[in-house]
C-alpha positions in Angstrom: 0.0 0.0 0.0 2.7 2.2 1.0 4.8 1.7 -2.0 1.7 2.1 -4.5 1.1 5.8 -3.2 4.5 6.5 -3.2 4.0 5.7 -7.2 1.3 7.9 -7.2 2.9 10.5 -5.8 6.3 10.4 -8.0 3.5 10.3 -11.0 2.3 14.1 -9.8 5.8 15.3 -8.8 6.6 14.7 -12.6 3.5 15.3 -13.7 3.5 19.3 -12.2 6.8 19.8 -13.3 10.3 21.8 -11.4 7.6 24.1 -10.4 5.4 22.6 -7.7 7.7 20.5 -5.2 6.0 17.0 -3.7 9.2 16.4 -1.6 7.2 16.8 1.4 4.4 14.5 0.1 6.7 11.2 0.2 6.8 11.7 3.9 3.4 10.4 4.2 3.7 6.7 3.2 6.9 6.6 5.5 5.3 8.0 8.2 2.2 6.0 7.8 4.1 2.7 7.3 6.4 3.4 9.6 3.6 4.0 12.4 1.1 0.8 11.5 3.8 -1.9 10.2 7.5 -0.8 11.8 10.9 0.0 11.0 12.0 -2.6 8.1 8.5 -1.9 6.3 9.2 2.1 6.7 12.9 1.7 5.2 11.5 -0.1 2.2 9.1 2.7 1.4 11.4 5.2 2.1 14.1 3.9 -0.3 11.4 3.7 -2.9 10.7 7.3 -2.0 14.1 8.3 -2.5 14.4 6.4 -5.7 10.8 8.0 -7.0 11.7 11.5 -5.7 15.4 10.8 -7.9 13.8 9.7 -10.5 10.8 12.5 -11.1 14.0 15.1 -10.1 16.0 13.8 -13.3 13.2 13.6 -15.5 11.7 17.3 -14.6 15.3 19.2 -14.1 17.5 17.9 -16.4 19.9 17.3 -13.3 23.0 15.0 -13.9 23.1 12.0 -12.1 25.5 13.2 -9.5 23.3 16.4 -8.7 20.0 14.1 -8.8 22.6 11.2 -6.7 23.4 13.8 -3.9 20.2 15.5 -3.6 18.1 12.2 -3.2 20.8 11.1 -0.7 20.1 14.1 1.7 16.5 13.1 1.0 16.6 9.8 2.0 18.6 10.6 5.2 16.1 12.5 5.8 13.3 9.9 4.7 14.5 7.1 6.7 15.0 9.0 9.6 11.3 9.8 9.9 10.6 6.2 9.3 12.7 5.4 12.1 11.5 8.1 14.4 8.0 7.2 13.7 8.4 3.6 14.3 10.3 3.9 17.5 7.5 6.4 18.9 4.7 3.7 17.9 7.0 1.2 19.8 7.4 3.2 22.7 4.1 3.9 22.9 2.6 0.6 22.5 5.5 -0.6 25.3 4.5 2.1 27.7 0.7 0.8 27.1 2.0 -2.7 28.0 3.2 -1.1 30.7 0.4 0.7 32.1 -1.6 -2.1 31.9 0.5 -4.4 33.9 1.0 -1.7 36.4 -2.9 -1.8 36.5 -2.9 -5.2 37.2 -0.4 -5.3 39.3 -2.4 -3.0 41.5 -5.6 -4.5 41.0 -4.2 -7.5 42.3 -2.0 -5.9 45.4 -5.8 -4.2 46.6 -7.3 -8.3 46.2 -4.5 -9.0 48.4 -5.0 -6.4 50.5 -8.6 -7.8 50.5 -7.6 -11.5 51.0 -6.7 -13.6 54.0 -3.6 -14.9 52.9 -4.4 -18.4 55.0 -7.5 -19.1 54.1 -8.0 -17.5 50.9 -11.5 -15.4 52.6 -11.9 -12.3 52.1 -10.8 -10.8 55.3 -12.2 -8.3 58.1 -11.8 -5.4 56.3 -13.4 -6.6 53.4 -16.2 -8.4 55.1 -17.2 -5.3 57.1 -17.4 -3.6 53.1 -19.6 -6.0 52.2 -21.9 -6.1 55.2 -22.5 -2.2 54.8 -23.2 -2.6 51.4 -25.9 -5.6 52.1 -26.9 -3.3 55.0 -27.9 -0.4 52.8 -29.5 -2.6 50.1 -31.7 -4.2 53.4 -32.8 -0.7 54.7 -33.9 0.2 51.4 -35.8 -2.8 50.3 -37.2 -3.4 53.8 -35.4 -7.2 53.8 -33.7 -9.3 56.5 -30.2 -9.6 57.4 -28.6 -12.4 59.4 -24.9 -12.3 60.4 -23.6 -15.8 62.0 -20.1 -15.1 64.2 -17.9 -18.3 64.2 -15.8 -18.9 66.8 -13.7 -22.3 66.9 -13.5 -23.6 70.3 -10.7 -25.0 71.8 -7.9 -24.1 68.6 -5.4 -23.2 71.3 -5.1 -27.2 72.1 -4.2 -28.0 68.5 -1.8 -25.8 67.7 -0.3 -27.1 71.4 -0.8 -30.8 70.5 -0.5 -31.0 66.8 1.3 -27.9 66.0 0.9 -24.6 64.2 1.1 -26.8 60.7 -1.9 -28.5 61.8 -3.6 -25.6 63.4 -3.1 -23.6 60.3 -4.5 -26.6 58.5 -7.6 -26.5 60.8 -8.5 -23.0 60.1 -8.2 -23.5 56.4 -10.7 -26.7 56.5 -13.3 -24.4 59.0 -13.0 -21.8 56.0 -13.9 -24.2 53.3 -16.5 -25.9 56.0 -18.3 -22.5 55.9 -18.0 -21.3 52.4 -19.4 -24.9 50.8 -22.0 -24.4 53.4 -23.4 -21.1 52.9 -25.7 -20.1 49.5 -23.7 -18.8 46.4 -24.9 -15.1 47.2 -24.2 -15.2 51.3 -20.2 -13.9 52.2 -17.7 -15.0 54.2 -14.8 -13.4 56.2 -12.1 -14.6 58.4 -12.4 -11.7 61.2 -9.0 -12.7 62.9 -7.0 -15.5 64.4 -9.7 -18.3 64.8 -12.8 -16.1 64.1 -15.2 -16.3 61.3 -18.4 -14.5 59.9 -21.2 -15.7 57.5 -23.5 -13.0 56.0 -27.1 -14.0 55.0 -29.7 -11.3 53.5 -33.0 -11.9 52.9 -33.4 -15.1 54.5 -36.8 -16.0 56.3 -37.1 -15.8 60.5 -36.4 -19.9 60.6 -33.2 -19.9 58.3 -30.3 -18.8 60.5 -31.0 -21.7 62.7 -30.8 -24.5 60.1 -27.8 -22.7 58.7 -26.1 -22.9 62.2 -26.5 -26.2 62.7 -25.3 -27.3 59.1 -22.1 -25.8 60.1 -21.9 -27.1 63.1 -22.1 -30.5 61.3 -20.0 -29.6 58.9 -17.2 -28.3 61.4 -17.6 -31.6 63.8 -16.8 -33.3 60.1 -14.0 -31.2 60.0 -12.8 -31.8 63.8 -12.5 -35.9 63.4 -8.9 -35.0 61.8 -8.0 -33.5 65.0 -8.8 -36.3 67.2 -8.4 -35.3 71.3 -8.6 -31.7 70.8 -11.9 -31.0 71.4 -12.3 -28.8 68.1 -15.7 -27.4 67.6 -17.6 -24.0 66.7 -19.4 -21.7 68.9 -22.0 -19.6 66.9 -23.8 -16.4 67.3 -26.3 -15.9 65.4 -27.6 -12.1 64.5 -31.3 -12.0 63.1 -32.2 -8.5 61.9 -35.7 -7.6 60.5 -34.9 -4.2 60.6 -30.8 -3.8 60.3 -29.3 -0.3 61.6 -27.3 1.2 59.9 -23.9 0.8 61.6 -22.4 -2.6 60.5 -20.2 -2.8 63.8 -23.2 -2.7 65.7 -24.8 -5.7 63.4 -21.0 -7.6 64.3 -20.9 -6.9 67.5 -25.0 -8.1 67.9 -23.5 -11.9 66.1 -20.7 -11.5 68.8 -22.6 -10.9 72.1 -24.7 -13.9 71.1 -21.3 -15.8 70.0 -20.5 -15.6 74.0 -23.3 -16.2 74.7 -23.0 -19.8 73.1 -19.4 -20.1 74.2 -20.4 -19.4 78.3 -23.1 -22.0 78.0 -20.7 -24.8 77.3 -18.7 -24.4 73.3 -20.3 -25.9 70.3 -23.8 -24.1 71.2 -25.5 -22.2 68.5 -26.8 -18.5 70.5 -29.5 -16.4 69.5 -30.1 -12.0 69.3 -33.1 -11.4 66.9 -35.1 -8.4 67.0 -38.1 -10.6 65.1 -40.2 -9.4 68.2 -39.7 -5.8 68.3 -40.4 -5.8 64.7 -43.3 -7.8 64.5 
């Protein structure tokens, strides 16, 4: 392409005669070539400019072929330098685009880190408590429920002391899967520190928590036969909101009063705040 309207350029240069000068015109093709296809593609249409330009000089000056030889030389100096310029700005700029965009992922991925419990792979407090104020505000608006279970693991201390930190680390990641093949697709779940745990429910009916405190309770006695003579169990708060405030620490720390309130009454209790009655 380049090369055919470098022909039909040389055909007006001779065509308008010593007159009118094209010289500038050949630039073009080079520029355009260099830009869209590279170097090596730009330096083969700027030595056909050159030649073209040589060749519709001779015919229109009468120039000998030394004149003609030395003028096109300075011309395709000139010509292949703009092929090369153009060439290496199109690579620069298509490397500095590569390079944006990995920086973009490279910080997209450092804020899912940031996001991420590294142990378990959950998302972690900070990014629970985000989603909890955003299922809070949805709630409020659409009048719905909310029901926040807190997870504690009972007696984690004793594995780590009898099994090691290997296995305790172990444990926490099997509560975490426990918990997330437990819940529905669109419920959340955090690790909230050390051995603590949070499961996030909206719009579920009054008798729902219940039956998804106990499942995990199955789930995490499952879970505790691998740790034989540690005692390993869950103690689980259960926070039923008909009405949700708008504070999402105050939702957390609802789960959590009713969390110790499972743990006083003897570990691997499921505990109860609901405020079904003041609602209605």
């Amino acid at each position: 392409m380049g090369l055919a309207v470098v022909a039909i350029i040389c055909w007006f240069d001779y065509a308008t005669g010593p007159d009118i000068s094209f010289s500038i015109f050949y630039l073009m093709p080079i520029v355009a070539t260099g830009w869209w296809f590279g170097s090596r593609i730009a330096v083969l249409t700027a030595a056909a400019a050159t030649v073209a330009w040589i060749t519709a000089d001779i015919a229109a000056y009468d120039h000998s072929i030394s004149i003609s030889g030395w003028n096109g030389f300075t011309r395709a100096v000139i010509f292949i330098s703009m092929g090369f310029l153009t060439a290496r700005i199109r690579l620069d700029q298509q490397r500095l685009s590569a390079l944006a965009a990995r920086l973009e992922e490279e910080r997209a991925r450092e804020a899912e880190l940031a996001r991420r419990d590294s142990l378990t792979g959950l998302p972690n407090s900070r990014a629970f408590m985000e989603v909890l104020a955003d299922r809070i505000r949805a709630c409020r608006s659409s009048g719905r429920s909310i029901c926040v279970l807190y997870v504690d693991v009972d007696n984690f201390k004793r594995v780590n002391d009898s099994l090691g930190h290997a296995a305790g680390d172990e444990a926490l990641r099997r509560v975490a899967a426990a918990l997330r093949d437990t819940v529905r697709a669109d419920d959340a779940v955090g690790r909230l520190g050390g051995d603590e745990f949070a499961v996030l429910a909206a719009d579920v009916p009054a008798e729902l928590p219940e039956r998804i405190a106990r499942r995990l309770l199955e789930r995490i006695e499952l879970v505790a036969r691998d740790f034989p003579d540690t005692g390993l169990g869950a103690s689980v708060g259960v926070a039923f909101l008909a009405a949700p405030p708008e504070d999402p620490e105050e939702v957390l720390r609802r789960a959590d009063s009713a969390m110790y309130e499972a743990k006083a009454s003897g570990k691997n209790r499921i505990a109860f705040w609901t405020d079904r009655a003041a609602h209605g």
